[in-house]
C-alpha positions as CSV (number, residue, x, y, z in Angstrom):
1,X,220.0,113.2,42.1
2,X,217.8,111.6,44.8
3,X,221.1,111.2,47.0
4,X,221.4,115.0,47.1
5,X,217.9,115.9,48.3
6,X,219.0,116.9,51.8
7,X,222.7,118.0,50.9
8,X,224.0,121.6,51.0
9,X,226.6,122.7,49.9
10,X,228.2,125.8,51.6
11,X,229.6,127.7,48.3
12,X,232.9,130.0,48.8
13,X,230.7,133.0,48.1
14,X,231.1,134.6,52.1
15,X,229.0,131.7,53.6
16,X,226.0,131.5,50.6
17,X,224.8,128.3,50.6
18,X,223.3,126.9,47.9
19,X,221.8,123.3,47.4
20,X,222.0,121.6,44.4
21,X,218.8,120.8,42.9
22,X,217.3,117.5,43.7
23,X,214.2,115.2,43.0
24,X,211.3,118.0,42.7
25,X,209.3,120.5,40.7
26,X,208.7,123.7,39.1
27,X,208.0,126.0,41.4
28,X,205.0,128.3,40.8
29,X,204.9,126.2,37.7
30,X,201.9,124.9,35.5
31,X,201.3,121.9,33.5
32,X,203.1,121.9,30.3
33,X,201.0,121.3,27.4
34,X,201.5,117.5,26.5
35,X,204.8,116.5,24.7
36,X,205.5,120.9,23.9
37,X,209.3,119.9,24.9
38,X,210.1,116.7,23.4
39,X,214.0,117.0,24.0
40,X,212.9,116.8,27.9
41,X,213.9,113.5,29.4
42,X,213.6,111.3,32.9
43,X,216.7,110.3,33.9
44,X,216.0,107.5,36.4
45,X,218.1,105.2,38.9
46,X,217.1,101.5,39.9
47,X,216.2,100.7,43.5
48,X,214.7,97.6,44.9
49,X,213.7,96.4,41.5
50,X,211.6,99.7,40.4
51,X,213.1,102.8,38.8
52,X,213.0,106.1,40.1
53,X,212.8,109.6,38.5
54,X,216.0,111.8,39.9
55,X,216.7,114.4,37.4
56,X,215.7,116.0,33.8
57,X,217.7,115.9,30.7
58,X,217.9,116.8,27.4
59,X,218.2,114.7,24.1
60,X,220.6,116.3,22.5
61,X,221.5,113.2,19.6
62,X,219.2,110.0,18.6
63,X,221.5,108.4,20.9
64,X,223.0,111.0,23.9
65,X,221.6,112.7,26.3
66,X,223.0,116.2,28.3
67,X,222.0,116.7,32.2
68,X,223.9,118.1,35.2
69,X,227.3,116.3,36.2
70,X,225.4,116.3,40.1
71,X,222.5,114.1,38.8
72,X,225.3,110.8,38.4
73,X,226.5,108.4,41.2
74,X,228.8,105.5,39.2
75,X,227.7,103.5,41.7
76,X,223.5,103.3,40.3
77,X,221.8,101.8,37.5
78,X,219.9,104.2,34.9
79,X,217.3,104.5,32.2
80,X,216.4,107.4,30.6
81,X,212.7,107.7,29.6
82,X,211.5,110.1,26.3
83,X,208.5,110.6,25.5
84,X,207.1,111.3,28.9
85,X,204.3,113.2,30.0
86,X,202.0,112.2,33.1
87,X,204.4,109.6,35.1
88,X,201.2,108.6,37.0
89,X,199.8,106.4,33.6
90,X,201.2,104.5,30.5
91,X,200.0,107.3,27.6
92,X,201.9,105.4,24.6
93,X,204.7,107.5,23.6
94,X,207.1,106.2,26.2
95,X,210.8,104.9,25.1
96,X,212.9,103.2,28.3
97,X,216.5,102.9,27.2
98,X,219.3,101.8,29.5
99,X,222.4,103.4,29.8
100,X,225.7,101.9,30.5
101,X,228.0,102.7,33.4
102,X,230.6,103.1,30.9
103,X,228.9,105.2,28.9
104,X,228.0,108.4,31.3
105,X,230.5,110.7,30.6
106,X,231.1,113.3,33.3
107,X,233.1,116.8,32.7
108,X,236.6,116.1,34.2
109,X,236.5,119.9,36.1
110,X,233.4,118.8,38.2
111,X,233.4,118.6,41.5
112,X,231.0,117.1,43.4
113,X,232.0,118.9,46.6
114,X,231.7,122.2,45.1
115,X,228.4,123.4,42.6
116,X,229.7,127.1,42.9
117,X,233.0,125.4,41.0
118,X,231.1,125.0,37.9
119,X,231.3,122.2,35.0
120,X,228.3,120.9,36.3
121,X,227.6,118.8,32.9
122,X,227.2,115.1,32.0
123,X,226.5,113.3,29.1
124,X,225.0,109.5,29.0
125,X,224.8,107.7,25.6
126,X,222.2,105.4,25.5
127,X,222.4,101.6,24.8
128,X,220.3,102.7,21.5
129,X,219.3,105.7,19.6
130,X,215.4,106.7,20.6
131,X,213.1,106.5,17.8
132,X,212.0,110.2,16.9
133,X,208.5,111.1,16.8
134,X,206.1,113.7,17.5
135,X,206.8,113.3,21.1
136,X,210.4,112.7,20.7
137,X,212.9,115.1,19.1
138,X,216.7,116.4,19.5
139,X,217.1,119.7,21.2
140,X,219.2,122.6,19.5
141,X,221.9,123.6,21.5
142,X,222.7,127.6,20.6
143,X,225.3,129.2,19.1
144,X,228.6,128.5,21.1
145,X,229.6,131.3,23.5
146,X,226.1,132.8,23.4
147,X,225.1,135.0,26.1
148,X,221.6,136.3,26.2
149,X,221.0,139.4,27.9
150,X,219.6,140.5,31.2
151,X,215.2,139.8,31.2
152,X,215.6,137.0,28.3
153,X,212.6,134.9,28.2
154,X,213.0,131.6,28.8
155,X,211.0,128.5,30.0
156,X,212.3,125.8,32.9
157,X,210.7,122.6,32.3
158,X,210.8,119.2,35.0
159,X,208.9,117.2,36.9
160,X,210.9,119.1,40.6
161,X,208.5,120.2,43.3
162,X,205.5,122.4,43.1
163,X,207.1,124.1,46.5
164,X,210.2,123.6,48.6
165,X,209.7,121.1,50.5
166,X,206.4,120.2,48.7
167,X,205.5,116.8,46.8
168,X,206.9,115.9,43.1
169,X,204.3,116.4,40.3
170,X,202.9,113.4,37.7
171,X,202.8,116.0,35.0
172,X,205.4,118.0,33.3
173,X,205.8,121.2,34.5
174,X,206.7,124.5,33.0
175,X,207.4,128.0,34.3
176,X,208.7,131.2,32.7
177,X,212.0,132.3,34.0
178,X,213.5,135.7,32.6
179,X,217.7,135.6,32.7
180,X,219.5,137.4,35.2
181,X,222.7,138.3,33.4
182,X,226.2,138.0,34.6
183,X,226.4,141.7,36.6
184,X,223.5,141.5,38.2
185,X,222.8,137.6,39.6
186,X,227.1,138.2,40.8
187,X,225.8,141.6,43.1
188,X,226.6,141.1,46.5
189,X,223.2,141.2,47.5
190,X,222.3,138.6,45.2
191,X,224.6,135.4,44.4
192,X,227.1,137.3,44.5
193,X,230.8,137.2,42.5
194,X,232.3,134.2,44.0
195,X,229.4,132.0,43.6
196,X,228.7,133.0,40.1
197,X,230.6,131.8,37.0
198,X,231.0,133.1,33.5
199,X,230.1,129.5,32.3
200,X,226.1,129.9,34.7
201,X,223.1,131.3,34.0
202,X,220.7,132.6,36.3
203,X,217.4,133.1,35.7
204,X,213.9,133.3,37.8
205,X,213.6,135.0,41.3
206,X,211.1,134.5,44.0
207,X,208.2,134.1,42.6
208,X,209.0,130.8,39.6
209,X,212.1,129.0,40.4
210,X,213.7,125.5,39.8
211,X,213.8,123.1,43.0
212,X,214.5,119.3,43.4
213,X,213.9,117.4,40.8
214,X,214.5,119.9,38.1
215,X,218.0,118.8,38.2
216,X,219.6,119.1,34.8
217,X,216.6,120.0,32.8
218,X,216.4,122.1,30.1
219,X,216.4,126.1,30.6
220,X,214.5,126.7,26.8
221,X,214.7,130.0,24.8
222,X,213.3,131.0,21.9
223,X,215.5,133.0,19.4
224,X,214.6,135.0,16.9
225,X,214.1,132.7,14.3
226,X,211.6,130.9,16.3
227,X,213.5,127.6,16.9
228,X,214.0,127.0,20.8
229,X,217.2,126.5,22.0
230,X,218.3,125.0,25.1
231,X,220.7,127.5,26.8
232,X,220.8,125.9,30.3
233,X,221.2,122.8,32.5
234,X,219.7,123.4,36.0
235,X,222.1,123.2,38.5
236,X,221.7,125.0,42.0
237,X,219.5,127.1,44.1
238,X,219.9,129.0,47.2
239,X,219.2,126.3,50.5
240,X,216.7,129.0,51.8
241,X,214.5,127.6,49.6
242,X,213.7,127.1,45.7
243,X,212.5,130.5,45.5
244,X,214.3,132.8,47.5
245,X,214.5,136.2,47.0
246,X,217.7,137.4,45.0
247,X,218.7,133.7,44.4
248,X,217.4,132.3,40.7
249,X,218.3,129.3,40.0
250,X,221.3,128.8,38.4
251,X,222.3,126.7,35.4
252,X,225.4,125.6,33.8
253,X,225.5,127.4,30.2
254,X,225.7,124.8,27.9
255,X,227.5,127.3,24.8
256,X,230.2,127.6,27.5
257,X,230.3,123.8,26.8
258,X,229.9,122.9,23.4
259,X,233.8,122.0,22.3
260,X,233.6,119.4,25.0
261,X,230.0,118.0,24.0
262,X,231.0,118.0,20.6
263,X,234.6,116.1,21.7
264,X,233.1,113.9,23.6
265,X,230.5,112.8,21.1
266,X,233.0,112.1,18.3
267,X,235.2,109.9,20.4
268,X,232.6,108.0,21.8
């Protein structure tokens, strides 16, 4: 969220400190080809009368929408845009639906002094369900409890900074980020084992990273049978930079999450 642009976070992992991703872009990215991730959203907070893009998300229902639990202040306004592409023009396929305070639903285990904790997860229902299209669509979520394995191909998409500490792009970004698995992102030399849960993903390294911005976006993947899945909500990165050596980003794994999306849904 906007708030947490300059806030680290000093994790228990022997002093790492990680920050958790705030308003920026793909690092090492390149312009995604128009409306090629539908399910990407722009979750967006009202100040002084004009509203503001914070974080990513993913449409995961007509009428709900998944991002990162660090993205939501109670105390703010939002509206989640679909259908976005360049922020810098009006290109047509735009939906602006408000969300209710009462209606952003935060995992109860987050906390918001602790991203290495884990259960970094929200989800908002809107005020009403988008209007699928072309340039709208529901994401799949994957199988629950799926792991993928170490060098997975997947693609980050978001409108976070091009470079830490760079400016925030007009067009959606994407960048290529192959998963680091569970043994090797927890190596001491990399996150490391206290930093790391079973319910993260890391994926990326120095070279294409999430950074501010990027914020609970979607971390697609393709599987096998060609459909793309989204296996990960961006959640932290080391506060050397976005792409630091040995420290991928890190998302929450959403099939660690999916009796609690699926709960939460129902009785709401």
């Amino acid at each position: 969220m906007a708030a947490m642009l300059s806030l680290v976070l000093l994790l228990v992992a022997g002093g790492v400190r990680a920050a958790v991703l705030p308003d920026s872009r793909v690092v090492n990215g390149q312009d995604a080809k128009p409306y090629s991730w539908p399910w990407q959203i722009s979750l967006q907070y009202e100040r002084d009368g004009t509203f503001r893009h914070t974080c990513g998300g993913t449409l995961i229902a007509a009428n709900w929408v998944m991002t990162a639990a660090h993205c939501i202040s109670k105390s703010r306004t939002y509206q989640v845009v679909l259908g976005e592409y360049d922020m810098s023009v009006g290109e047509g396929p735009e939906q602006r639906i408000p969300v209710n305070s009462d209606d952003i639903f935060v995992h109860p285990k987050w906390l918001s002094f602790c991203a290495a904790c884990g259960n970094d997860i929200a989800l908002m229902k809107l005020q009403r369900p988008a209007a699928l299209s072309a340039e709208v669509q529901v994401g799949r979520l994957p199988p629950a409890g799926s792991i993928l394995p170490n060098g997975y191909p997947c693609v980050l998409s978001g409108w976070g900074l091009l470079t830490t500490g760079g400016s925030l792009p007009d067009r959606l970004q994407q960048a290529e980020l192959p998963v680091v698995d569970y043994e090797h992102c927890t190596q001491p030399d990399w996150w490391g084992a206290l930093a790391i849960r079973q319910t993260m993903i890391c994926a990326g390294g120095a070279e294409k990273a999430g950074c501010n911005g990027d914020s609970g976006g979607p971390l697609n993947c393709q599987a096998e049978n060609g459909n793309w899945e989204v296996h990960g909500i961006a959640s932290f990165v080391s506060a050397l930079g976005c792409n630091a050596a040995k420290k991928p980003t890190v998302f929450t794994r959403v099939s660690a999450f999916e009796d609690w999306i699926e709960e939460t849904m129902r009785d709401n």
